[in-house]
Backbone as numpy.savetxt, mean C-alpha at the origin, in Angstrom:
# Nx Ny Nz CAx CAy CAz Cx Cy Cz
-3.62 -18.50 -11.72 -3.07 -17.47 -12.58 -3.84 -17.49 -13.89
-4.35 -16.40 -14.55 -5.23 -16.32 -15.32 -3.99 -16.30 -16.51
-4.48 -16.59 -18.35 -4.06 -16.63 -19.09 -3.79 -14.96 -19.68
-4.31 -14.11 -19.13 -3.49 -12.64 -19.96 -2.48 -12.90 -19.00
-2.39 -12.87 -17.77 -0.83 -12.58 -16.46 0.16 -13.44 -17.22
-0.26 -14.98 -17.95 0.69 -15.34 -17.67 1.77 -14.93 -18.99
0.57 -14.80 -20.30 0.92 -14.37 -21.40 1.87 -12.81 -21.05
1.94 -12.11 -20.34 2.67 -10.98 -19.86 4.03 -11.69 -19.45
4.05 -12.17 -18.43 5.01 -12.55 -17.63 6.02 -13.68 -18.75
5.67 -14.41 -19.89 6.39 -15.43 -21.13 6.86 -13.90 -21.99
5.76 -12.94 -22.00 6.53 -11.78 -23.04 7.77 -11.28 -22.28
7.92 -10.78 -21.44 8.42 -10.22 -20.43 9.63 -11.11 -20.20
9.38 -12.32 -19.60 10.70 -13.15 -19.89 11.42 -13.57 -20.98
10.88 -13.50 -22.15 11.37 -13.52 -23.66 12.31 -12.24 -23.79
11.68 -11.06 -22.82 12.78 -9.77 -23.49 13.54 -10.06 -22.50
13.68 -10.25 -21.55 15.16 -10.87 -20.40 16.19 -11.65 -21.11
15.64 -12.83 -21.50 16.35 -13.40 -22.14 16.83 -13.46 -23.50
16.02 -12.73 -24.12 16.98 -12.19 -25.43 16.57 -10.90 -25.72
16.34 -9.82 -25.29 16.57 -8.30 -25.63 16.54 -7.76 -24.44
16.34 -6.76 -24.31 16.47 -5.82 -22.96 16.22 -5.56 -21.88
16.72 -5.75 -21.03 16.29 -5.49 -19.32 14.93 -4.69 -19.29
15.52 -3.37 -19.61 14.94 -1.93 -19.68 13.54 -2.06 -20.16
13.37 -2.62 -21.34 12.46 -2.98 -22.15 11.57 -4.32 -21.85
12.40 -5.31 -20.80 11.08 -6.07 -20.01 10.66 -5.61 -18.93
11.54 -4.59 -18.46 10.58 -4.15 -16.80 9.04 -2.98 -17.61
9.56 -2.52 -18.70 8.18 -1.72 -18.89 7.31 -2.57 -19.32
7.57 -3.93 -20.13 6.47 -5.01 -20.04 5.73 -5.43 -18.71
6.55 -5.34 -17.62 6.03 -5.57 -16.48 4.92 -4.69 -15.72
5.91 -2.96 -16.06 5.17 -2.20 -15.94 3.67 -2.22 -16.27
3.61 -2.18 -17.87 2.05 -1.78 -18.80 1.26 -3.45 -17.62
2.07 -4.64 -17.01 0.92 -5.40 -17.09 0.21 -5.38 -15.91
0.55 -4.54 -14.92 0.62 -4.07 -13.79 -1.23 -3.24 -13.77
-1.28 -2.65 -15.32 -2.34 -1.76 -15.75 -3.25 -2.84 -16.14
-3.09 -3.70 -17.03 -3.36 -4.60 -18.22 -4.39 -5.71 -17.32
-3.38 -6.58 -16.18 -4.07 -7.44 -15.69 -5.65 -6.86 -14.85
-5.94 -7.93 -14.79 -7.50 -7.88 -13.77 -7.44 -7.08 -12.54
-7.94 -6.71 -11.53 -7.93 -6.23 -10.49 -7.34 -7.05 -10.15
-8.01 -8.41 -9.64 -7.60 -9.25 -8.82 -6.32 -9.80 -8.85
-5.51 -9.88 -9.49 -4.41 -10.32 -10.43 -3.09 -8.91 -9.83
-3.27 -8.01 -9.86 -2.91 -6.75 -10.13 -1.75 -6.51 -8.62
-2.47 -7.09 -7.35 -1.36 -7.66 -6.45 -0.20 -8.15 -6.81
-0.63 -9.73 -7.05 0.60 -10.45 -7.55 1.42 -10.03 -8.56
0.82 -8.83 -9.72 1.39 -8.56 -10.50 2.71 -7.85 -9.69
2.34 -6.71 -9.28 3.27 -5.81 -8.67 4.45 -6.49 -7.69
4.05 -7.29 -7.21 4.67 -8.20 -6.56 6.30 -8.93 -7.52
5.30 -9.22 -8.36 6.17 -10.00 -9.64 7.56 -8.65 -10.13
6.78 -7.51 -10.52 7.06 -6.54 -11.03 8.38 -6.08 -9.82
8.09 -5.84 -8.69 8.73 -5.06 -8.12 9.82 -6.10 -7.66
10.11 -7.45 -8.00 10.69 -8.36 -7.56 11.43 -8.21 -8.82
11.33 -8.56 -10.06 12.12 -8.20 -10.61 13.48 -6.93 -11.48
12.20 -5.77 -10.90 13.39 -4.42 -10.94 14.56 -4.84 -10.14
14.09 -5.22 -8.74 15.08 -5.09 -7.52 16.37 -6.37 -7.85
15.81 -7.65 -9.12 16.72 -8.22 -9.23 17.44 -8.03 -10.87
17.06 -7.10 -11.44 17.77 -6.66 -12.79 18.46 -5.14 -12.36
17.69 -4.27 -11.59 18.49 -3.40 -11.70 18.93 -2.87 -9.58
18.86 -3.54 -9.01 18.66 -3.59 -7.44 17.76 -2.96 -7.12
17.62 -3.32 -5.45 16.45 -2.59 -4.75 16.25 -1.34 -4.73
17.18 -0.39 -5.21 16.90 0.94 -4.70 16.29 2.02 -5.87
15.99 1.03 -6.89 15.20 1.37 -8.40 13.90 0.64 -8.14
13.56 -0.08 -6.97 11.85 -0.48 -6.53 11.04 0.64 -6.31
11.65 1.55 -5.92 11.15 2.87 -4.87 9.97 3.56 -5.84
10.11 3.49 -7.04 8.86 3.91 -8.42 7.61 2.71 -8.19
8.45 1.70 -8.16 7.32 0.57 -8.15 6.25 0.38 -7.42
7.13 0.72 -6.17 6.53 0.80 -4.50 5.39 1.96 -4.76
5.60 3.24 -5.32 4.82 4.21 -4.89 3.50 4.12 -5.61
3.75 3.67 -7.16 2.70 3.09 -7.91 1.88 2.16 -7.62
2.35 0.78 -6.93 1.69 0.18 -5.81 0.74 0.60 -5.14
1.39 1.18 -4.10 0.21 2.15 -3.38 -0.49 2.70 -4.15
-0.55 3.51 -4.42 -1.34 4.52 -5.05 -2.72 3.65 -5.74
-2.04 2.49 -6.22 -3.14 1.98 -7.81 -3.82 1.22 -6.88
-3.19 0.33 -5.96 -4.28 -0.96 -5.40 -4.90 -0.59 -4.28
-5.72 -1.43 -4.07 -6.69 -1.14 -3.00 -6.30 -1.15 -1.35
-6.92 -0.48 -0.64 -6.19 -0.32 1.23 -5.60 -1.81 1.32
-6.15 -2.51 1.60 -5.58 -3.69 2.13 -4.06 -4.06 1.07
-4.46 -4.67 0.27 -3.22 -4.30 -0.76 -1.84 -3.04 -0.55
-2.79 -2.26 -0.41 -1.88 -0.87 -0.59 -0.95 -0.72 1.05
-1.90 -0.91 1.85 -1.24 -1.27 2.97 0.44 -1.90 3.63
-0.05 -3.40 2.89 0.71 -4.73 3.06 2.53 -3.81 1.91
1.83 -2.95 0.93 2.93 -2.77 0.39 3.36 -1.52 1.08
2.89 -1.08 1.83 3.50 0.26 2.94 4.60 -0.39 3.60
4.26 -1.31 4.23 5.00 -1.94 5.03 6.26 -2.88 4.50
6.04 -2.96 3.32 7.21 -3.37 2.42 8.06 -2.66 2.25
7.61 -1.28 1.94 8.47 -0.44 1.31 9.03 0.05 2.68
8.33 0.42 3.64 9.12 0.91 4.85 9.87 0.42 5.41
9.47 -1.37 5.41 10.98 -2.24 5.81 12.30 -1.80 5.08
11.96 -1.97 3.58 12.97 -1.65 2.38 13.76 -0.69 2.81
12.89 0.62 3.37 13.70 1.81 3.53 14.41 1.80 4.37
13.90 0.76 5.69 14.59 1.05 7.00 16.08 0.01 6.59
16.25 -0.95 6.12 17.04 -2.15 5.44 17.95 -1.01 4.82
17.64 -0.01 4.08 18.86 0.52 3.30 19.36 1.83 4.23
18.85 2.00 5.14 19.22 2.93 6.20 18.30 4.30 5.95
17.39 4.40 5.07 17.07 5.56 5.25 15.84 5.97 5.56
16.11 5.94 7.28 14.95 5.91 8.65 13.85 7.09 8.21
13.79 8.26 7.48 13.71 9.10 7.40 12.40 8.80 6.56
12.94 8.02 5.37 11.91 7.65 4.37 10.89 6.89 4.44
10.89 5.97 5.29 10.38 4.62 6.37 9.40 5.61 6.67
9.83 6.57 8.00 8.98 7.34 8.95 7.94 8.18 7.91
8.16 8.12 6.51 7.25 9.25 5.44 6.29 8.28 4.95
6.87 7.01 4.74 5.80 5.71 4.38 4.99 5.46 5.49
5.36 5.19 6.32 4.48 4.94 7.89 3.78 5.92 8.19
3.84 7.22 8.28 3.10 8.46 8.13 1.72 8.54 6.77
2.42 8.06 6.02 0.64 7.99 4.67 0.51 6.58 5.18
0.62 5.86 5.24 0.18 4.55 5.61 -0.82 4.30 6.34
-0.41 5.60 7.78 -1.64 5.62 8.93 -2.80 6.02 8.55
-3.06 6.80 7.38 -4.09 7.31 6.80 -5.02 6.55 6.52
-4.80 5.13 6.02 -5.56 4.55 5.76 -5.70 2.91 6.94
-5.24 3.52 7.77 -5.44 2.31 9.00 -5.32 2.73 9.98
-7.28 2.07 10.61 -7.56 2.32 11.69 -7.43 1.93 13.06
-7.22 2.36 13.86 -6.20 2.12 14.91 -7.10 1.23 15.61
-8.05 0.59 15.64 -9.07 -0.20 15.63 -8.68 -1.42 15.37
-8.91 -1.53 14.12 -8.56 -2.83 13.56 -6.89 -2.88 12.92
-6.43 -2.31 12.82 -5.32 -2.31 12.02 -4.38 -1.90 13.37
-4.57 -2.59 14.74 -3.43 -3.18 15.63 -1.84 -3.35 15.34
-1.99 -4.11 14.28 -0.85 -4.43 13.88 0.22 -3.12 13.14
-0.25 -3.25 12.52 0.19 -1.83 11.84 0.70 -0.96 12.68
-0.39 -0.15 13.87 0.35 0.30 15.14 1.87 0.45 16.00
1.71 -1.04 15.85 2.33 -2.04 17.02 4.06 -1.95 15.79
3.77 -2.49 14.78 5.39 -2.05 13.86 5.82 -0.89 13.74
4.93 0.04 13.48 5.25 1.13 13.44 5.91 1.90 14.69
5.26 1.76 15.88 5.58 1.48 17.52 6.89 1.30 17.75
7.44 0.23 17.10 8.23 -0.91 17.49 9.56 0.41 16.39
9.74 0.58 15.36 10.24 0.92 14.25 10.81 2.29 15.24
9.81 3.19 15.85 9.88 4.51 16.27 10.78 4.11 17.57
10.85 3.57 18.28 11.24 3.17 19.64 12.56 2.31 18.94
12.87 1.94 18.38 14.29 1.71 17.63 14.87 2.61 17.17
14.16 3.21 16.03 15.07 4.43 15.59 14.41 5.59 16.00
13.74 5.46 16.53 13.54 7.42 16.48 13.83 7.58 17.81
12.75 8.75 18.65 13.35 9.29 19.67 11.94 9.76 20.12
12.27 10.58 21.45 10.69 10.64 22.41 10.12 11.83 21.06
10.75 12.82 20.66 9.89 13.38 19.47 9.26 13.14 18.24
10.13 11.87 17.47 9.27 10.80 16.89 8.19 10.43 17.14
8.43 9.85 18.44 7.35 8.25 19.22 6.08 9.68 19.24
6.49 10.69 19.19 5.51 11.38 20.09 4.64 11.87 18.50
4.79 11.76 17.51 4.51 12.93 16.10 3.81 11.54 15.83
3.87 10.19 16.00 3.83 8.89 15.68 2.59 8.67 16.41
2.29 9.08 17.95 0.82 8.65 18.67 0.03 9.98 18.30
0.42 11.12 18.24 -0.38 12.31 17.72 -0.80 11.97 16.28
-0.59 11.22 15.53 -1.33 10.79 13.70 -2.16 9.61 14.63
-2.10 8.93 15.32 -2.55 7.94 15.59 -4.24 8.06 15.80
-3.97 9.69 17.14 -4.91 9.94 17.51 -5.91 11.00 16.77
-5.43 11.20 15.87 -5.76 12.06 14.52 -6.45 11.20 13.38
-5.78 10.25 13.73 -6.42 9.37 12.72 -7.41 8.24 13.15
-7.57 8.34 14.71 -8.27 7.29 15.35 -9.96 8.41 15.34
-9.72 9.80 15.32 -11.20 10.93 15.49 -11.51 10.97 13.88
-10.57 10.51 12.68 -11.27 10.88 11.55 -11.81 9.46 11.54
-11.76 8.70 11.98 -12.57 7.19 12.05 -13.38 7.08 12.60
-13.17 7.70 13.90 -14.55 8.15 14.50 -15.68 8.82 14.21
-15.22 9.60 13.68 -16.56 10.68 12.71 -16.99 10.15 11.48
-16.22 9.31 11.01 -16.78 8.48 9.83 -17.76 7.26 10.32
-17.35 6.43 11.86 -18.44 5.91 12.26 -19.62 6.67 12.65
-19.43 7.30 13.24 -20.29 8.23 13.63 -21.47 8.95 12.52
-20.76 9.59 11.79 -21.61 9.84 10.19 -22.33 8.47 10.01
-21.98 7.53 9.98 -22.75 6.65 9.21 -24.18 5.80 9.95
-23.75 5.80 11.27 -24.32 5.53 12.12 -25.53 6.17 12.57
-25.06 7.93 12.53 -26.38 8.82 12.93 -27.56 8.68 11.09
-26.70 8.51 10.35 -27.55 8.53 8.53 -28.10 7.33 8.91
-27.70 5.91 9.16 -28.87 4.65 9.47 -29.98 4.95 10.41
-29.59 5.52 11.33 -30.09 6.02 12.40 -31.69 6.82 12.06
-31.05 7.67 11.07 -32.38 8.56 10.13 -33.31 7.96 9.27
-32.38 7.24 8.82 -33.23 6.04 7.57 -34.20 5.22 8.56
-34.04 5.02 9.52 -34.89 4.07 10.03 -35.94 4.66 10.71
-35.70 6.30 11.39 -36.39 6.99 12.05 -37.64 7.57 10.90
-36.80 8.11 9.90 -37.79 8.48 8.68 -37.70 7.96 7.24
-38.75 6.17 7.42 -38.60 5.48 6.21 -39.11 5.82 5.06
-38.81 5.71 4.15 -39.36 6.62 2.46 -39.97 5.99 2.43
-41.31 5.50 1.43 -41.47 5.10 0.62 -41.95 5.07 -0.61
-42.27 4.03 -1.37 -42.25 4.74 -2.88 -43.62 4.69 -3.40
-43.82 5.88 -4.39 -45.27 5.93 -4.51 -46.07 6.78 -3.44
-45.66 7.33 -2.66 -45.91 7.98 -1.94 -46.05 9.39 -1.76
């Protein structure tokens, strides 16, 4: 833990314990911005752990989306699947199925098995054959925009090597 995180997290617990809830979760907030990249995980982590225990879980749902949005796929991912548990935990299947839906966007059905396979598992619990079915149609939508992105990159090496530059030339 680097010395700005932790200097955040002593401010932040100073306003818990003697001034305002309200007023340490936006400390949490700004450090969310503040810390390092690398740092910026655990931050949110920290962050979204403590909304859910000052003001409950169902005031995470800001945290969660900022999450995503700010950190990187892998990161951003791991917190898809947080938040979609979260949603499915408070009953609202609906919201889950909207997280798991952007989620697939950024995981390829390739490597990101797993992801699949919960999501799979989630639809075949709660949903229904028109779910399961809107659920392998993104799959396969999202398995051809991966494809064409290998593909693009593959036929461009492909060129580079067929017609090498060089310089001074």
């Amino acid at each position: 833990m680097y010395v700005f995180l932790a200097l955040h997290l002593l401010y932040a617990r100073l306003e818990e314990q003697h001034g305002l809830a309200r007023r340490a979760i936006r400390i949490y907030e700004r450090a969310t911005e503040a810390v390092l990249p690398e740092e910026r995980f655990e931050m949110f982590n920290i962050y979204i752990q403590r909304i859910a225990d000052l003001h409950g879980v169902t005031h995470t749902r800001s945290a969660y989306e900022q999450a995503i949005e700010r950190l990187p796929e892998e990161h951003s991912r791991k917190m898809c699947l947080r938040f979609a548990d979260l949603e499915r935990k408070l009953g609202e299947i609906d919201r889950a199925r909207a997280v798991y839906a952007y989620c697939a966007q950024m995981c390829d059905p390739r490597t990101e098995t797993q992801f699949w396979q919960i999501w799979k598992e989630f639809e075949v619990t709660h949903g229904n054959e028109d779910t399961l079915r809107e659920m392998l149609r993104i799959r396969r939508s999202v398995q051809a925009t991966y494809n064409t992105r290998v593909s693009f990159v593959a036929s461009q090496l492909q060129l580079n090597e067929e017609n090498p530059t060089t310089n001074g030339e």
